[in-house]
N, C-alpha and C positions, 0 to 999 in steps of 0.2 A: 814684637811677637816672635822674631824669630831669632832671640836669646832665649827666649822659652825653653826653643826644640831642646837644645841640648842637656838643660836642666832637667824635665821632663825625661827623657831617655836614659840619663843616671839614674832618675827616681827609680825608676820600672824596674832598672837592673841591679838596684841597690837592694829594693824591695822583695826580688825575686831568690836575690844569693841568700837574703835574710831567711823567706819560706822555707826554701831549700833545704836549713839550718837547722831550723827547727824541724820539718819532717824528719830529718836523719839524725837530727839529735832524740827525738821521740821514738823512731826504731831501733837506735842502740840504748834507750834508757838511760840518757846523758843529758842533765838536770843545764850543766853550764855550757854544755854545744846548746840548747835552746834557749838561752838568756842570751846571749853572743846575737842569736838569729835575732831576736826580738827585738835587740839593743841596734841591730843594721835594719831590721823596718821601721821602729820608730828614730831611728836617726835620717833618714831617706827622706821620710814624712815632716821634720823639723826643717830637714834642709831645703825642702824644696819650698815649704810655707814663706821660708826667709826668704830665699831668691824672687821668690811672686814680688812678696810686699818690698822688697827693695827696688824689682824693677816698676811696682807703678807709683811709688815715690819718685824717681829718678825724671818720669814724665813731666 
């Protein structure tokens, strides 16, 4: 569990520079600044699915 933490912590903060991304690509009217945000949440979300099922394989 406590390989988790640090995976989990990238997630949040991966997820969060993606929202980010996308709000400010949607205030200046910037089609590829929010494909970029979108492409770093669901890259966040991929990556951390892998880390889970790798580490309860590893058990």
């Amino acid at each position: 569990m406590k390989q988790l933490i640090p995976v989990i912590a990238g997630t949040v903060l991966l997820a969060a520079l993606g929202v980010t991304t996308v709000v400010l690509g949607g205030a200046d009217d910037s089609p590829g600044l929010q494909l970029i945000g979108v492409l770093l949440v669901v890259g966040a979300i991929v990556l951390a699915v892998r880390s889970v099922r790798n580490a309860r394989r590893a058990r």
